[in-house]
N, C-alpha and C positions, 0 to 999 in steps of 0.2 A: 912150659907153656901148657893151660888149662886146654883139652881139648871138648869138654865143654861150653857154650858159651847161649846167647838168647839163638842166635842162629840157627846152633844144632841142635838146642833143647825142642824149639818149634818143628823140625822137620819131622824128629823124634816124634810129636805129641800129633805130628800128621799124617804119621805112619810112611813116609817117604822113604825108601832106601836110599841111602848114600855110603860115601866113606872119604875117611879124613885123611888129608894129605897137607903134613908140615914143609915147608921149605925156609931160606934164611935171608929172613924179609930186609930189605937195602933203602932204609928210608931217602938216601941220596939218589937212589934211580930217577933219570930222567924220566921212567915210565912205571909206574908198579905193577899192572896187568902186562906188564912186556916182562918185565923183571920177572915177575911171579911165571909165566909161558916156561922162560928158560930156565930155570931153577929149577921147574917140575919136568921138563925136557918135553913139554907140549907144544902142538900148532897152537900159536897164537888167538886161532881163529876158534879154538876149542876154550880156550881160559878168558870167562867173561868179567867185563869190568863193571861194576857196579857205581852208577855217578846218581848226586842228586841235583835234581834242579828246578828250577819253580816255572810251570807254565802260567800266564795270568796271575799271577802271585803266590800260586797256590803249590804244595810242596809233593812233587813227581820222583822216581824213582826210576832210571831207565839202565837198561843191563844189554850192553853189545858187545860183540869180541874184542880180546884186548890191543887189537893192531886196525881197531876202526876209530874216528869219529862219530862226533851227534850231529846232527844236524837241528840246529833250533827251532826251524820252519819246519820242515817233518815231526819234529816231535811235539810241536803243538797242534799239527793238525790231527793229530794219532788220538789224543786226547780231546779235541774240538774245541781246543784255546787258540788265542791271536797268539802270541808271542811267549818266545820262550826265552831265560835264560840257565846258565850255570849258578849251581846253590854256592855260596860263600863258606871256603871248610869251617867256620865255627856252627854254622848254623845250621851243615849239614850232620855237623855231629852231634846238637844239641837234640834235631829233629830224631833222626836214627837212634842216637846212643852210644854208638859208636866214634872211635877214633876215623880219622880218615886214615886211609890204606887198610883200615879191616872195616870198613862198613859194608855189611850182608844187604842183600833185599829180606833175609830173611828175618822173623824177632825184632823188629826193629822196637820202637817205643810203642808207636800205633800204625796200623795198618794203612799203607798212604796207599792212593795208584801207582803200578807197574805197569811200564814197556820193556817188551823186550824184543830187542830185533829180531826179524824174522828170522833171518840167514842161522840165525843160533840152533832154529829146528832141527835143520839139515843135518844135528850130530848127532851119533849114537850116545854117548856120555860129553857133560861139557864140566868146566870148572867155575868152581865162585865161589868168591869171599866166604868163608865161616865164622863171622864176625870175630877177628882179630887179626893182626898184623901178623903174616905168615904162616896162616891157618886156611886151607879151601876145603870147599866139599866139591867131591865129584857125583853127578847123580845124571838123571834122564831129563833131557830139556824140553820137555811134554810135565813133568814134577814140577818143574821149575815155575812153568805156566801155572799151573795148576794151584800151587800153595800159594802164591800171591795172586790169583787172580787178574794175572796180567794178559793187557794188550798188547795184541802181534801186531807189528808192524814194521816196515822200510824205515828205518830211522837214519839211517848213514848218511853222512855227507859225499 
């Protein structure tokens, strides 16, 4: 497994500290942010999921812990769209570049909008995708913010 990827190359060129953590990604998991929690032997609520989904038609990027929900209606007002839904996996990996179960917020192809829950702040270090399939970076969820320019927000259902 390369542990380089667009992910980590970006955080890299954004001067971010982080560090890489492998685990032995289970494409049958009924959850992959659940899968990935235990594998790495974390609070769920520390291992963030990375989903994409189009507010208004428009293609969003939101990051919550991996033992929550989205809620559609939150996450379009967070943004200041009517209506939200979940992105379709081919088109969330066309948009990203990524496979689904390793799509980063980070590197993606181009810079879309970022939410990411609030509650995510509350941790000293959290986890997320390093764009590939059983690849995460661990870093500061203040980073997190920061390199994608994301909005904080109550997104949970």
């Amino acid at each position: 497994m390369s542990k380089v990827t667009p992910a980590t190359r970006a955080l890299t060129s954004a001067g971010i500290a982080f560090t890489i953590h492998t685990y032995d990604y289970d494409p049958d998991a009924e959850s992959i942010g659940l899968q990935a929690a235990a594998a790495l032997g974390e609070d769920p609520a520390r291992v963030l999921k990375t989903l994409m989904a189009l507010v208004d038609g428009k293609p969003v990027c939101v990051v919550v812990p991996s033992d929550q929900e989205v809620s559609m209606k939150k996450l379009a007002a967070a943004v200041s769209g009517k209506s939200a839904q979940m992105m379709k996996p081919p088109e969330a990996e066309r948009v990203t570049g990524y496979k689904v179960g390793g799509i980063s917020p980070f590197g993606q192809r181009k810079q879309i909008g970022t939410v990411i829950e609030q509650s995510a702040l509350a941790h000293e270090l959290v986890y997320l995708n390093g764009g590939q399939r059983g690849l995460q970076v661990r870093m500061k969820p203040a980073d997190v913010r920061e390199v994608v320019k994301a909005v904080v927000a109550d997104v949970l259902a």
